[in-house]
N, C-alpha and C positions, 0 to 999 in steps of 0.2 A: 862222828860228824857233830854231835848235839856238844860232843864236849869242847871239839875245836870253834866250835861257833860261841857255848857259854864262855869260854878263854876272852875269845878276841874281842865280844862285848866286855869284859869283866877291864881287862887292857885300856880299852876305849873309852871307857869310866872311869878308868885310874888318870888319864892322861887327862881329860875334859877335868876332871877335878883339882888333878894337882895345877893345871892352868888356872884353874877359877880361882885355887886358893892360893897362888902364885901373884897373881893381879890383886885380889883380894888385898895381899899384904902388901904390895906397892902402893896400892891407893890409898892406904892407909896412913901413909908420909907425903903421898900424892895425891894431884887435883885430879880428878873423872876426867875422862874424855869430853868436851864440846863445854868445856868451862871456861866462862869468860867472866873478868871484873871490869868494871869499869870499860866493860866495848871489847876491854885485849883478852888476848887469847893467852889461858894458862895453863891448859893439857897439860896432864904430866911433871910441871912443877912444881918443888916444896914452898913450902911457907918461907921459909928464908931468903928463896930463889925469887918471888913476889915481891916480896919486900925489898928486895937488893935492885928489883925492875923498878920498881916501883919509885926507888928513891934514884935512880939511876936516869928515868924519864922525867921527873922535876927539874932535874937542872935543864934541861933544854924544854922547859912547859916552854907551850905558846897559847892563848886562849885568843881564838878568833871569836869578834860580836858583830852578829848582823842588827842592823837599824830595822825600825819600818821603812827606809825608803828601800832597802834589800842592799847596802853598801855594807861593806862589812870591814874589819877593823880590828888590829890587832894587839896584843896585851903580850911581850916576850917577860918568862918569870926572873932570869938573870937582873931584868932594871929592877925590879923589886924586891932583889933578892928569895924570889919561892925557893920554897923546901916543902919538900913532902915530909908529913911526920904521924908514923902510925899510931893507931890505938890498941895494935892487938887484932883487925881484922883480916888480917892473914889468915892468921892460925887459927883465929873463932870462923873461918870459911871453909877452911879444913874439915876441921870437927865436927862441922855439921852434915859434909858428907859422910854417907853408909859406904866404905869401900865393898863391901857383898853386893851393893846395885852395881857395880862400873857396868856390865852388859846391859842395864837399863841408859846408862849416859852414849851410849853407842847412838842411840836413836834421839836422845832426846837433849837439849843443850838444858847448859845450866849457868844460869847468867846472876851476876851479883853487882854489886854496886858498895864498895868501902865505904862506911862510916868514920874514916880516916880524915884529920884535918890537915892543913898546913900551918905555916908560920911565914911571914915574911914582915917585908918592912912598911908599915902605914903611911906614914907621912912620903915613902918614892910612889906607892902606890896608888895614891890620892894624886899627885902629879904628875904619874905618866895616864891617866884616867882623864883628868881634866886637859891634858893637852890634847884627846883626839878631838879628831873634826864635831862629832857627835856635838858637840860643846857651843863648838865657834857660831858667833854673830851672824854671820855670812852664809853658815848652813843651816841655823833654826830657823823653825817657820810654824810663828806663833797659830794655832786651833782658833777657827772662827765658830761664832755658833748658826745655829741653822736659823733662818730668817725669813718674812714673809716681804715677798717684791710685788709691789703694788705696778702694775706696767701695761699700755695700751688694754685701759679696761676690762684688767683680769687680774686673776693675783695668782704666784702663786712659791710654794714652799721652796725653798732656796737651802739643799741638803746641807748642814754643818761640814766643817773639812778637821779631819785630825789633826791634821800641821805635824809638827816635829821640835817639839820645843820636850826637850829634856828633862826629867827630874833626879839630878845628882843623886840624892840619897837612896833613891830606888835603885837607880841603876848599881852602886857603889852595892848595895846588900845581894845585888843576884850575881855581882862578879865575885864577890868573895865565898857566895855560896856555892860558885864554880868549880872556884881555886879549891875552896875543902874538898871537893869533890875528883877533882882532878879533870873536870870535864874540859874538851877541848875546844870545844862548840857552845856558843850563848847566842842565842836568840831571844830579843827585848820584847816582852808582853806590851800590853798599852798601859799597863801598871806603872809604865815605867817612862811615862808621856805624861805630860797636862794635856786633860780632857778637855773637851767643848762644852760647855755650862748649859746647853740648850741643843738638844739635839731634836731630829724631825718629829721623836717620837714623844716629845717631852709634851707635858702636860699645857706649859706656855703656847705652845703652837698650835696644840690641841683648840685650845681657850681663844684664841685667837680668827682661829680658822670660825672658829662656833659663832662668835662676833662679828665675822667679814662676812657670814652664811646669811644673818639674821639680818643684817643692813640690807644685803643686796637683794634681797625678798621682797623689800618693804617700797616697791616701784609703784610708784605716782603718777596716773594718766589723768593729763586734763581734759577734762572736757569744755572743748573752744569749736562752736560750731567755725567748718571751714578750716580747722587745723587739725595737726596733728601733730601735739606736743605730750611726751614721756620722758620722765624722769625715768632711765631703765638703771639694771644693774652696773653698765660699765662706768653709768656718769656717776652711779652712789657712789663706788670705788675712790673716782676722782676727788669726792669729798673727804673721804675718809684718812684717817694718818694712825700711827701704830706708835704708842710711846716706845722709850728705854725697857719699861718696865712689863711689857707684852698687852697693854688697857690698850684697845682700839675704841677710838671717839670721830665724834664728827668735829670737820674743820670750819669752826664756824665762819670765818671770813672766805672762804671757799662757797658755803650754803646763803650767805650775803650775797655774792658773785654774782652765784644763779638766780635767786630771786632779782637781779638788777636785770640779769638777761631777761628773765621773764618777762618782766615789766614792761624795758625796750623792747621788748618784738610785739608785745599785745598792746599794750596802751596807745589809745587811741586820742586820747586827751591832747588838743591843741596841735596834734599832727597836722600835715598838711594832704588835703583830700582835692581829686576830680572828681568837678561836679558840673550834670549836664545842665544849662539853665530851662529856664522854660522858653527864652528868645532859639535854643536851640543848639548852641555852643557852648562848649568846655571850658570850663574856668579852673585856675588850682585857687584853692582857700584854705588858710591854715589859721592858729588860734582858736580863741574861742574858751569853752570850759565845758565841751560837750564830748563823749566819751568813755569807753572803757576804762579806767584807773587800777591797776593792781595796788592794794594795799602789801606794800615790802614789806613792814612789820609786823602785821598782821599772817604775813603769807610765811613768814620767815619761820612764825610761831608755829604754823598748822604743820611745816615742812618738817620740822625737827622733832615736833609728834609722831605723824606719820611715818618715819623713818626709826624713830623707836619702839614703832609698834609691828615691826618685822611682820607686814603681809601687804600683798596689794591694794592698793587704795585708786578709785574713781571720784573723780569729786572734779568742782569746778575752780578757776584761783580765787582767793581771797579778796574779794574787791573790796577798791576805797568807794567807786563810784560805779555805776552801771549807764549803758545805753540801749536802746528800745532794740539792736539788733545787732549782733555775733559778726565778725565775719570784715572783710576791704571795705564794703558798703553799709557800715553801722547808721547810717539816717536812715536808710530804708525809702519805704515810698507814700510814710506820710510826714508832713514836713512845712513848713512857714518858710518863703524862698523871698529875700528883698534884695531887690536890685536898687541901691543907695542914688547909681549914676540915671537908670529911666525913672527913679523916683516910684515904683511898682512896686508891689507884692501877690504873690500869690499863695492859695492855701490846697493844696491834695494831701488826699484823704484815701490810703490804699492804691495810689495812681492814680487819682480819679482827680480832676481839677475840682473845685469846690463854689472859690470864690476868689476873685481878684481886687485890687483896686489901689488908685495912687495912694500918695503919701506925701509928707513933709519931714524931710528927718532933720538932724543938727544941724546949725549956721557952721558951717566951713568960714565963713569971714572971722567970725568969734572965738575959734578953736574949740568948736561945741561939734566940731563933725562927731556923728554916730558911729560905734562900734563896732567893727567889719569881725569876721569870724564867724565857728560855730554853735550853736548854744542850743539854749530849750528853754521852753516854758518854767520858770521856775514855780510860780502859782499865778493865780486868777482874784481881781479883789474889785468889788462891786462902791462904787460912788466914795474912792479913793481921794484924797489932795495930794499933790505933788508940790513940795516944797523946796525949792533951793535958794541960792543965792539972790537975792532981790524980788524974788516970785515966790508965788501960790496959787495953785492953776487948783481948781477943785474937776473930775472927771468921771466918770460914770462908770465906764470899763478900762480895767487895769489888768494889764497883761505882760510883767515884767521879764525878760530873758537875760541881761546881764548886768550885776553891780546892779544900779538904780535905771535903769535904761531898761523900757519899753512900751508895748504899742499900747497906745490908749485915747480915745475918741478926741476930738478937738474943737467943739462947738464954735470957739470963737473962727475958726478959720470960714474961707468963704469959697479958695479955692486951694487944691490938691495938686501935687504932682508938676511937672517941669522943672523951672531952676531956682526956685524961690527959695530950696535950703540951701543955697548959697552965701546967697545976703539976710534973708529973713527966715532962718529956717529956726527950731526949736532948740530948747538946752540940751540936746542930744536924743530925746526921745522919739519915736514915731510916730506922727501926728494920723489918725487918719478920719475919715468920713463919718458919723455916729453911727449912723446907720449901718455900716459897714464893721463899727467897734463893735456892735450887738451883737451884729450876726455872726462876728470871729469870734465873740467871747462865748459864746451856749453852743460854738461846735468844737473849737479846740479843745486839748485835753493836757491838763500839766505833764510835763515833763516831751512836751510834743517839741523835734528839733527845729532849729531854725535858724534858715541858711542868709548870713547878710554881705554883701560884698558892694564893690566897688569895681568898676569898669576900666577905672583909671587909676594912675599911680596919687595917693594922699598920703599926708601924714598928717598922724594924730599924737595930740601929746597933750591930751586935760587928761586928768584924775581918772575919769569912767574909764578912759582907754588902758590906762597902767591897770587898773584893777580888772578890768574886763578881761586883760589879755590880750587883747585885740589883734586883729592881723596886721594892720597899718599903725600901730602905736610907734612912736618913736620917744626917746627921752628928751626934755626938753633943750638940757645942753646938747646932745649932739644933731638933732636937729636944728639946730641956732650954728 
């Protein structure tokens, strides 16, 4: 038994071997099992028989190229004339396999790739290339760069698009790198595109964004008793513009703009106001030179500081002029009130009545009528002369509120009040009581308002009035 069993192994050894060395020397003129060049399959064949495929599959090459839009396109080698033309990679593929492993290639593939070139014709190849679509007018689609949109006060990054605009000579090197190749299949990198010059991640938009960050910080709340006005982040935006060159600045006639708005919605200067009288009724009165004022150039200066200096700012606007109180109701409730038509004045003080008493104002015959409008004390001047045309009135208390026009004592007078500045009334000044000049003059206080109107429709067209501002000022041509 031990010998009929050493036999049979001995037999079974002989056969397993003379197989191996059987295989052995076929593979030796032969590819291993699971050997592929270039994708195909060439189990079992010689180097000649590769080669004979090989040039065998040239003549009907087809090389299909996908776009980035995923369209794909085709290259036949016949219009080009391809040819396959080896260098000897056959046989150098051969040589490099071990015929003793083939029971290793059973399991394991062995894939190669020819270092073989072609041959064809340049000048067909370069125009069947340029006649595909890939090319055409119709189907490029030039690369935008990435962008900042400034939009309902916000901004924001506007992703770059790669488009599809071609680059011949790129493209032209990965097809020929194909064709040496033999490969069937090209797929376009973005190597083989014009790029976007500015993409999201770029440093421009980086710089940018850092610029649009540092503006919108830099919010302006005024402080305006009775309002509430801010400059916030969405209106910065609206100022703001973004060169060619990715430099964000402010728009200066944009930051004019606002400061004009400003101005109009605060300024009080010469507006027209309701004002209750001391008879008890509402009057409107506009004119005058009494008022909030925003200084626009001034304000325009602090704004574009402010806005440079990327953090929140509180402050109040830049005025040209100020008035004793914030707010609809800037007179407040102390105040000089002249009713021009009862010839009256009165003085409160914190809402407290103080002191009353008639007057004499401008001749309405003369064209010396008094200046209607808002105003204020402009200052106080002790045993004053008043000079104008034909006169020189020397006076004790002088208490002027607009242009040359204001109240001060009138010794020569005998009576006060009724209609006498109709026909005899003064060069536009307010005449009143001495007594009465004394006692307005050591309680008012400069810059105290003062309200003067007219019950009835007048026009005024002397000098004081143009300059005053006046409410009733007319010009004298269209008045005539």
């Amino acid at each position: 038994m031990k010998k009929k069993v050493l036999i049979t192994c001995a037999v079974v050894l002989g056969v397993l071997l003379a197989v191996y060395l059987g295989f052995a020397f076929y593979f030796s003129s032969h590819y291993l099992f699971n050997t592929k060049i270039n994708s195909v399959k060439y189990a079992g064949k010689t180097a000649k028989e590769a080669l004979e495929k090989n040039t065998a599959l040239s003549r009907d090459y087809l090389l299909t190229i996908t776009d980035r839009k995923g369209n794909s396109f085709s290259l036949k080698g016949p219009d080009f004339s391809y040819e396959y033309v080896s260098n000897g990679d056959e046989e150098q593929i051969l040589k490099s396999q071990n015929a003793f492993t083939w029971p290793v290639s059973l399991f394991k593939a062995q894939n190669y790739t020819l270092k073989g070139s072609s041959k064809y014709d340049d000048a067909a190849l370069a125009e069947k290339l340029k006649a595909l679509d890939i090319f055409s007018d119709d189907y490029i689609e030039n690369p935008e760069d990435a962008h900042i949109e400034i939009k309902d006060g916000k901004y924001d990054v506007i992703e770059e698009k790669k488009g599809c605009n071609p680059i011949y000579d790129s493209i032209l090197a990965e097809v020929k790198d194909a064709l040496d190749n033999e490969l069937p299949k090209l797929s376009l990198n973005d190597d083989c595109y014009e790029a976007p010059k500015i993409t999201k991640e770029s440093d421009t938009i980086k710089n940018e964004k850092e610029a649009l960050d540092k503006y919108t910080a830099s919010t302006v709340t005024y402080k305006i008793e009775g309002a509430d006005e801010k400059l916030d982040s969405a209106k910065i935006l609206d100022m703001l513009s973004i060169s060619d060159d990715g430099s964000v600045s402010i728009d200066d006639a944009k930051v004019t703009k606002y400061v004009q708005q400003l101005a109009s919605k605060y300024n009080t200067f010469g507006r027209k106001r309701s004002f209750k009288t001391s008879s008890g009724d509402t009057i409107e009165i506009g004119g005058g030179d009494y008022g909030w004022v925003v200084s626009k150039k001034n304000e325009k200066a602090q704004l574009l500081s402010d806005l440079e200096g990327g953090k929140p700012v509180e402050r109040e606007p830049v005025y040209e002029q100020t008035a004793l109180y914030r707010g609809a109701d800037d007179i407040g409730n102390t105040y000089i009130e002249i009713d021009y038509t009862k010839q009256h004045m009165w003085y409160y003080k914190d809402g407290a009545l103080q002191m009353e008493s008639d007057f004499v104002s401008g001749n309405l015959a003369r064209q010396n009528g008094s200046v209607d409008g808002v105003y204020k004390i402009v200052y106080k001047q002790r045993n004053a002369t008043l000079v104008g045309e034909g006169y020189s009135s020397p006076v004790s208390y002088f208490m002027p509120f607009a242009y040359n026009i204001g109240i001060h004592d009138a010794s020569w007078r005998d009576t006060f009040g009724g209609t006498i500045y109709k026909t005899s009334g003064s060069h536009g000044c307010i005449n009143v009581p001495p007594a009465f000049a004394e006692q307005l003059f050591n309680a008012v206080d400069k810059g105290t308002p003062v309200v003067a109107y007219y019950r009835e429709a007048v026009t005024l067209t002397n000098n004081a009035a143009k300059m005053s501002n006046a409410y009733s000022y007319v010009a004298p041509d269209a008045a005539q």
